[in-house]
N, C-alpha and C positions, 0 to 999 in steps of 0.2 A: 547848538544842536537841540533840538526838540525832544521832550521827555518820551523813553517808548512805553506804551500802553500795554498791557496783555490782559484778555482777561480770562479769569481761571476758569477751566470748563470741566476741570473733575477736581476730587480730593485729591493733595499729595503732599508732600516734601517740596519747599520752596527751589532748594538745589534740583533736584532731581524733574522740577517740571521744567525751570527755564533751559537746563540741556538737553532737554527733548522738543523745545517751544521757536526750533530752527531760527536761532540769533546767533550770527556771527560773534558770538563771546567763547570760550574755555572755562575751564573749571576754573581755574585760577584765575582769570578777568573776574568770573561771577564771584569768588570771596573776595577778592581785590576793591569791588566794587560794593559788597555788602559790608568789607571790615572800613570802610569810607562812607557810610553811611549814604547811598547814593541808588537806594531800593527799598522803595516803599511797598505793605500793601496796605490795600483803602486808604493812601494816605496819610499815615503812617511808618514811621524809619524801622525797618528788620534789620538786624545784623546776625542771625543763627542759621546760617545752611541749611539747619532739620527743623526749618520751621515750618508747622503743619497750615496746609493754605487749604480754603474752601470753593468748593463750585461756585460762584456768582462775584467772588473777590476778583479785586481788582491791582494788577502790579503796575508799578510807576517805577521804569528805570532813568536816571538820571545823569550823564558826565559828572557833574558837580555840584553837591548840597549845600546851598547859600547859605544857610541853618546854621552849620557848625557852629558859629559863635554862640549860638543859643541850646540851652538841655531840653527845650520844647520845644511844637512846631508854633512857626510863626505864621497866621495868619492873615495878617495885611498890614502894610507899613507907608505912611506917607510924613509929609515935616509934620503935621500937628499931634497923629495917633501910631499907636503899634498896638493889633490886638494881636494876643497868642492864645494858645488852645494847653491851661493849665492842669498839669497832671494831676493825678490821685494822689495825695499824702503831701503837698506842699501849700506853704500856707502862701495867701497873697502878698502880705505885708509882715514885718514881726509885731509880735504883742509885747508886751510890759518884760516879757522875760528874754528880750533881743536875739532872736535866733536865727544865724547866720545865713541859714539856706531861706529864702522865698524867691519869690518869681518877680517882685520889687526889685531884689538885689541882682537877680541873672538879666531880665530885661535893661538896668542900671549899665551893668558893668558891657552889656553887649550896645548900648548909643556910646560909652565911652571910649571906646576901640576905635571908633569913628573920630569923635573929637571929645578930649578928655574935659570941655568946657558944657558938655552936652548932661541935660537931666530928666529925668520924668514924673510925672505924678500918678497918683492913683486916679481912675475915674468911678470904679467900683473896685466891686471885691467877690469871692466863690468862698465856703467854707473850707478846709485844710481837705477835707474830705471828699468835695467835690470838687470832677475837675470841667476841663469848657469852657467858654469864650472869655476871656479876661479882655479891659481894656485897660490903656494907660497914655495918659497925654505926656507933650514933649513940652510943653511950659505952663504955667501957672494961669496964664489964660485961656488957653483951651482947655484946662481942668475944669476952669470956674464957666464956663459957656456950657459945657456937658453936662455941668451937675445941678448946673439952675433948671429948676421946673423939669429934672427927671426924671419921673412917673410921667409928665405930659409930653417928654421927647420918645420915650422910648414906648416903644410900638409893640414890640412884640420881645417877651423872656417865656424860650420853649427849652423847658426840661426833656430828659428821657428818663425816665424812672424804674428800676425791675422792683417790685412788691413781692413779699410773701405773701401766698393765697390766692384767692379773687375776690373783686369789690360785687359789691349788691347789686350796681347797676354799671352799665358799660362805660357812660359818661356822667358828669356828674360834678359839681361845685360844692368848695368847704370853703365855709368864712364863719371865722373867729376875729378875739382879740386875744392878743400873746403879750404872756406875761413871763418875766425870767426870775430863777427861786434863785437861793444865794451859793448853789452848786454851778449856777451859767444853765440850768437847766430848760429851756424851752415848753411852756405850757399854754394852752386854751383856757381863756376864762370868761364873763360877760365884760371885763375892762382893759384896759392896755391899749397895744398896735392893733389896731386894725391892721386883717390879711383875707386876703382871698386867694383861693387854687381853683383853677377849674384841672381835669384830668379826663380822657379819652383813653381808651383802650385800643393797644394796638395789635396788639397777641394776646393770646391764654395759652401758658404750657399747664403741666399738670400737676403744682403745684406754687406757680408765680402770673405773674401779669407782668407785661409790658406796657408802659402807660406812656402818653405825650402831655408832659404838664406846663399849663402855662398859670405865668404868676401875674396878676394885677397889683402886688405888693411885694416889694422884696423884703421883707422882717428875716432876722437873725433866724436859720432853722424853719421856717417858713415850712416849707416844702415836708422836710421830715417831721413834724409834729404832725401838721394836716394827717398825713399818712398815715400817721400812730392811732390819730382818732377814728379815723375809717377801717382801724386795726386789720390792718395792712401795711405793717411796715417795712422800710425799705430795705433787701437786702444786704444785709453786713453792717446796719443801722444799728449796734448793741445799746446805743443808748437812749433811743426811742423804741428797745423792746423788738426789734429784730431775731430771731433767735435762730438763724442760719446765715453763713459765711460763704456761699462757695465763689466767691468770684476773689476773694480775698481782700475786695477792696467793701466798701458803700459803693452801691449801682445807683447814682446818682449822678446825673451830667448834664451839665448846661449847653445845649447842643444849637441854639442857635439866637442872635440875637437881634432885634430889625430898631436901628435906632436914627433918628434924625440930625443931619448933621447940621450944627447950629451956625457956619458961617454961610451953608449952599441952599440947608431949606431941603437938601435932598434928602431920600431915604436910602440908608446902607443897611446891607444884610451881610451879618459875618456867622459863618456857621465852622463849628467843630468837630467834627465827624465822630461819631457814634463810636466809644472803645470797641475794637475786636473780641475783648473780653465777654463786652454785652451782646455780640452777635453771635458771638460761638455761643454760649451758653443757651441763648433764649431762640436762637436758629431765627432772627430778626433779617425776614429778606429783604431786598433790592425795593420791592413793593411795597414793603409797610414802611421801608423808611421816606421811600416817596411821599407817602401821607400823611407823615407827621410837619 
């Protein structure tokens, strides 16, 4: 059966619009179907009855959510790749101090349910902090095909960024070299990685920016230093000097990635939809995500 669409055309209560949104459901179907994870909006898994949905959002009811073996949404899966759409606060892989939860170990343990002889690798990575498109190969040759000459496969890394404040000018390019102090700290200097950000503005509230940032260089924190230095830092960002919280996370999202695939020659685009967090907050419509 084919997923039903609805789209929201006022504020409300998730319960309360789809039993007025004439679907042959019940109360009980509709938390049936919410406590099954099998209602999305913007794509996105809801499971709270009194979840507050907006004019332009989009619902996706579902029979049955392929997902469950995964604690994220999965993005696109074939034999060689699985990218997923990695949350806030999980790291990709563990570091030095082996930590049980990453999206290595869940994407891991969700090919071995399949067949417990199956593996995968890293193809890149997101900081702990940011979340968005993640890849991961299914064997040791497709890792090494992806990561050879990765700047010249990959086409397009399009951030979404909320900033405190507003920048000097609407658009606009930052290139440094970064260098890291012996805290893991992220800095601009004349020596190091070379990095470049360009960033576009996509809103202005009245006291943050919405930006579309693309990276010509992925360097460690990238993204959030540039920011620092245009002192504009990124939301929830405490430690490039952020000095307001309200989304409770860092607004920073890797929201879509255009990469070449090295056995077809073709170009894939895999995109992660823009947290709701970020749309409610910064009221980011239907239209400006158009044009990022």
């Amino acid at each position: 059966m084919k997923p039903i669409l609805i789209s929201v055309k006022h504020d409300d209560t998730l319960l309360n619009y789809l039993l007025n949104a004439n679907l042959d459901y019940s109360r009980t179907k509709i938390k049936s179907l919410l406590k099954h994870q099998c209602i999305l909006v913007n794509d996105t898994v809801v499971s709270q009855f009194d979840e507050p949905i907006a004019k332009g959002e989009t619902i996706k009811i579902v029979q049955h959510n392929d997902q469950l073996d995964l604690p994220f949404p999965l993005l696109y899966e074939d034999r060689n790749i699985i990218v997923i759409d990695k949350p806030y606060g999980l790291l990709t892989i563990s570091t030095e101090k082996k930590e049980p939860n990453t999206a290595f170990r869940a994407v891991s343990q969700y090919v071995k349910k399949k067949d417990p002889r199956n593996k995968i690798y890293v193809i890149h990575r997101l900081d702990k902090n940011t979340s968005g498109v993640v890849m991961f190969a299914k064997s040791e040759a497709v890792q090494k095909a992806y990561q050879e000459n990765w700047n010249d496969r990959v086409k397009e890394r399009m951030y979404v960024a909320i900033v405190e404040g507003h920048l000097d000018q609407d658009t606009g390019t930052v290139e440094s070299f970064l260098k890291e102090n012996k805290t893991t700290h992220m800095y601009s200097s004349n020596s190091g990685q070379h990095a470049i950000t360009h960033y576009r503005t996509i809103r202005k509230g009245k006291d943050f920016t919405v930006l579309a940032v693309h990276i010509d260089t992925g360097r460690k924190n990238q993204i959030r230093v540039h920011m620092q230095d245009l002192k504009t830092p990124i939301l929830g960002d405490r430690k490039y000097d952020a000095t307001r919280n309200p989304l409770n996370r860092m607004a920073l999202h890797a929201y879509r990635l255009k990469i070449e695939n090295p056995f077809t020659h073709k170009m894939n685009t895999y995109v992660a939809p823009i947290p709701r967090q970020f749309t409610r907050y910064a009221r980011i419509t239907e239209s400006q995500i158009k044009s990022i």
